[in-house]
N, C-alpha and C positions, 0 to 999 in steps of 0.2 A: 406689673409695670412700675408702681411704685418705688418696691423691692430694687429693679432692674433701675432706677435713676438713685439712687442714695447710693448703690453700690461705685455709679460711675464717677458722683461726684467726690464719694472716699476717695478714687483712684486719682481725681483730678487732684484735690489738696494734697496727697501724698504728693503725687506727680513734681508739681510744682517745690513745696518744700524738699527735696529730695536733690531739686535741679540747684534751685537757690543756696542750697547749704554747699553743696558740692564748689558752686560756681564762689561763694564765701570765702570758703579756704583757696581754692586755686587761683584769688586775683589778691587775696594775701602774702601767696608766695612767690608771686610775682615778681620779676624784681624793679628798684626805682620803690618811690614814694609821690605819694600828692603833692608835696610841697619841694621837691628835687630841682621843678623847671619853672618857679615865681622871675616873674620880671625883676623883681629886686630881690637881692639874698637873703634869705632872712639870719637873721641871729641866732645864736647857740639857744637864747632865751623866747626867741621868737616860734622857733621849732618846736619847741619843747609845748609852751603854750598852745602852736594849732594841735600839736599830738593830744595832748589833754582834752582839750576841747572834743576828739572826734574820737576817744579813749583808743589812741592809738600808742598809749604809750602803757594798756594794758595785755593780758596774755590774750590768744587766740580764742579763748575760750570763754574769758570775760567778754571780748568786744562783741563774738557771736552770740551771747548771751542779750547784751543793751541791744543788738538789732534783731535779733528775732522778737523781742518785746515788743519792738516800734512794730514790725512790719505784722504782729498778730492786729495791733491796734489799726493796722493800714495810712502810719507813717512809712515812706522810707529815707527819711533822713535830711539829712541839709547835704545839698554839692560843696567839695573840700575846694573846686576852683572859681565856681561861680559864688562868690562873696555872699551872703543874704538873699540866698536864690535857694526854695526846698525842691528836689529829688519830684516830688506831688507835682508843683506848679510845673516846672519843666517840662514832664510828661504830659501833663495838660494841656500845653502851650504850643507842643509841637505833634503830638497823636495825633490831633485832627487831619493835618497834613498827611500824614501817613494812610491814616483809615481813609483818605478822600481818592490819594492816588490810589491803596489797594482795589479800594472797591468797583472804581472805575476800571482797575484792568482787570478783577474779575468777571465783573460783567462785560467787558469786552471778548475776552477769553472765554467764556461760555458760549455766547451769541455766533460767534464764528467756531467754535471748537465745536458747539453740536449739530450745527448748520451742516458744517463740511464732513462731521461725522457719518451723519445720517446720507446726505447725499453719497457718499462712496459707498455704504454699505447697499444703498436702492441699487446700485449700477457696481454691483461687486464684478472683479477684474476683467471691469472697461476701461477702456482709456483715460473717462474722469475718477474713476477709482486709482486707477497709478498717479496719475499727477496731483491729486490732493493727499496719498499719501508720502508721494516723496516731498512735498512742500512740508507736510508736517515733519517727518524726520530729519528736513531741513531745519525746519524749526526749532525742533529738538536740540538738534549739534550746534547750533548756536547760542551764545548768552546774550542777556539780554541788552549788556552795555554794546555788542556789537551792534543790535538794532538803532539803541540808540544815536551812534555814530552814524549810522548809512541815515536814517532818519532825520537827523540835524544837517547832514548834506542835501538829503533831498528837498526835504520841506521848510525848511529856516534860509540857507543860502541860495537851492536850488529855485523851489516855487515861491517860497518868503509865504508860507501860508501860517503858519505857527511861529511866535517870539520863542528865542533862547533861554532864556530863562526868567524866573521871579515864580511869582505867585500871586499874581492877581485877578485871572477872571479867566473862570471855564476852557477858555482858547490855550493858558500854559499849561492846561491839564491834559489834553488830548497827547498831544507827542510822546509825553511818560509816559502815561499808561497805556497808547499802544505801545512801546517798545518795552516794558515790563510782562505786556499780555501776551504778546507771541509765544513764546517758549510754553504757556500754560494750555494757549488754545492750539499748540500742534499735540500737545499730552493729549487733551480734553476731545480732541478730533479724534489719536484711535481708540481711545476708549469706548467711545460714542458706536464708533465701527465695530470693535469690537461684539458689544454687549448689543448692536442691531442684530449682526450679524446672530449671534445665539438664539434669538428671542424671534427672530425672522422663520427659522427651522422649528418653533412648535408649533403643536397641533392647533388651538386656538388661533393662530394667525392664519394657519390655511383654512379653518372654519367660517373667520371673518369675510377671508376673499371667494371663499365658495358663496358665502350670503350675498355677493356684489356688491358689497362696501367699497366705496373709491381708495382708490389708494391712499390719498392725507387721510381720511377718517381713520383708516385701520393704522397707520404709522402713528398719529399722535393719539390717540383713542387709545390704540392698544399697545403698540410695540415700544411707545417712546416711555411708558411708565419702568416696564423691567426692563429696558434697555439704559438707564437714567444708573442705576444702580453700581457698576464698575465708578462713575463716574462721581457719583454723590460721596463714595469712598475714597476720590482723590480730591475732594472737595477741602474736605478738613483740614489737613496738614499743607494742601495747593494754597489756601489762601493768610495762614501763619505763614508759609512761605514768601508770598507775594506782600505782605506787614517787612516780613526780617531781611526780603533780599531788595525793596527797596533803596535798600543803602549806597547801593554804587549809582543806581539813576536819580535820587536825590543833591549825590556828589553832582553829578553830570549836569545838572539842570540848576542844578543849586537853590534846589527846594527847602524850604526851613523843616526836616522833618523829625521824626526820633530816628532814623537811622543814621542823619547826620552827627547829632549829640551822641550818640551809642558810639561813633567813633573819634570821636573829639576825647569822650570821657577813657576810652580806653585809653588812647595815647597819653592824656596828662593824669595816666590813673587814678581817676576821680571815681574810686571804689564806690561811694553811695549810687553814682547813676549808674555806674556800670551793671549795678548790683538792680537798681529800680528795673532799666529799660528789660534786664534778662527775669526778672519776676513778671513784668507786662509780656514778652513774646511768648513766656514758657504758658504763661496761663490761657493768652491766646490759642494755642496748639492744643493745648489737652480740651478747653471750651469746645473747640472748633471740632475736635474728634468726637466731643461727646455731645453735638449736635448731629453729628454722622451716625450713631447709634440709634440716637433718637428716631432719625429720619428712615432707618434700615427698618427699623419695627412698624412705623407707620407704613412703609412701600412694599416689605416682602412680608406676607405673613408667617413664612416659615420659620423669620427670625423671631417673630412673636413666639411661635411653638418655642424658641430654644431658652428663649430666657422664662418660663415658666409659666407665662398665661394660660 
């Protein structure tokens, strides 16, 4: 087991530096500069001076050099447009935001996504089994700023149950994060379906219901552990997702979050955050994956056989 976590977290540091370096060079050559669209102009001499200051007036190679330095130490840098503002604080300031709405449509997306999974798979193609799958494939083929729209119609103008926007208290959270969580809980729903439906067909489940075990006993007892599995695997990269795609229901709601700075910084290419926010989501993802690993050895033991125990 050991072995099997040192190996993951190799893959994660590679991971990560791998993405960061790549992502280096490709907002280098970008074109435009940080200091292109300043409220006032700056000078021949003024230029020169912020380029120094951010050693942008060294080779590609030097300046990768000064920040891979910083970011070994777990600085990333000063923002070239937020004046006396570090890359660190930013992230700090506004992640919370981010991790509060992800979490919230995770858990939303779970709660409904296994619910309606498991019910269509009990009542496989019955009448509640079609209509909660084509709800979910509706779900699917939608994005999630469409939710948000029909959402701010019905609930904000229509019933006036939820505020339009800010960030101030539990009530601006719910509207986001359901309309971020839909698209994950119609995923999460056939997965859910799915992997009943497999685990429904062996031998031990018809074992349980020859024993006269009620039906919820044997469903979360038995079938909901290896049924959990399709879904625990889309868990990982489902909730870096529901982190990085925040960004357009952030716009929408006009949440203070890192998605919003992640596109502020792109436009007035203010390379350090661009550079910070994509080191935070990339290491979210590979985290979040090699939490899914983790979790595969503790639930299927067969995966234990494969990594060497």
């Amino acid at each position: 087991m050991l072995v099997m976590v040192l190996k993951r977290l190799g893959g994660v540091i590679l991971t990560v530096w791998m993405v960061a370096t790549l992502s280096f060079f490709l907002i280098r050559l970008a074109p435009g500069n940080p200091f292109a669209n300043e409220l006032h102009s700056l000078s021949p001499e003024e230029d020169a001076a912020r380029r120094r200051e951010y050693h942008l007036d060294e080779s590609y190679s030097v300046q990768y050099g000064y920040w891979l330095w910083d970011l070994c130490r777990g600085d990333l840098g000063d923002s070239m447009k937020y004046r006396g503002k570090t890359v660190n604080a930013l992230i700090a300031q506004t992640f919370p935001t981010s991790l509060a709405l992800g979490s919230m449509a995770m858990l939303m997306a779970l709660v409904v996504g296994m619910t309606t999974g498991v019910l269509a798979a009990l009542r496989q193609n019955s009448p509640t089994d079609y209509a909660l799958m084509a709800v979910a494939v509706f779900g699917i083929s939608l994005p999630s700023f469409v939710f948000a729209m029909l959402g701010i119609v019905l609930f904000v103008f229509g019933a006036r149950l939820f505020p339009l926007a800010g960030w101030e208290s539990y009530r601006h959270v719910i509207l986001p994060a359901m309309a971020l969580s839909l698209p994950f809980a119609a995923k999460i729903s056939r997965l859910t379906r799915v992997g009943m439906l497999e685990v429904l067909g062996e031998d031990f489940i018809r074992t349980a219901y020859a024993k006269g075990l009620a039906e919820r006993h044997v469903v979360i007892k038995h079938a909901l552990r290896g049924a959990m599995l399709p879904v625990i695997s889309y868990l990982g990269p489902a909730f870096a997702l529901i982190l990085t795609g925040s960004l357009v229901i952030e716009k929408i709601f006009f949440l203070p979050g890192l998605g919003t700075i992640f596109v502020q910084a792109a436009t007035n290419r203010d390379y350090n955050v661009v550079l910070g926010t994509v080191v935070v989501f990339s290491t979210l993802l590979c985290f979040f994956n090699f939490l899914v690993d983790l979790s595969y050895s503790l639930l299927d033991p067969r995966v234990k056989g494969s990594t060497g125990e």
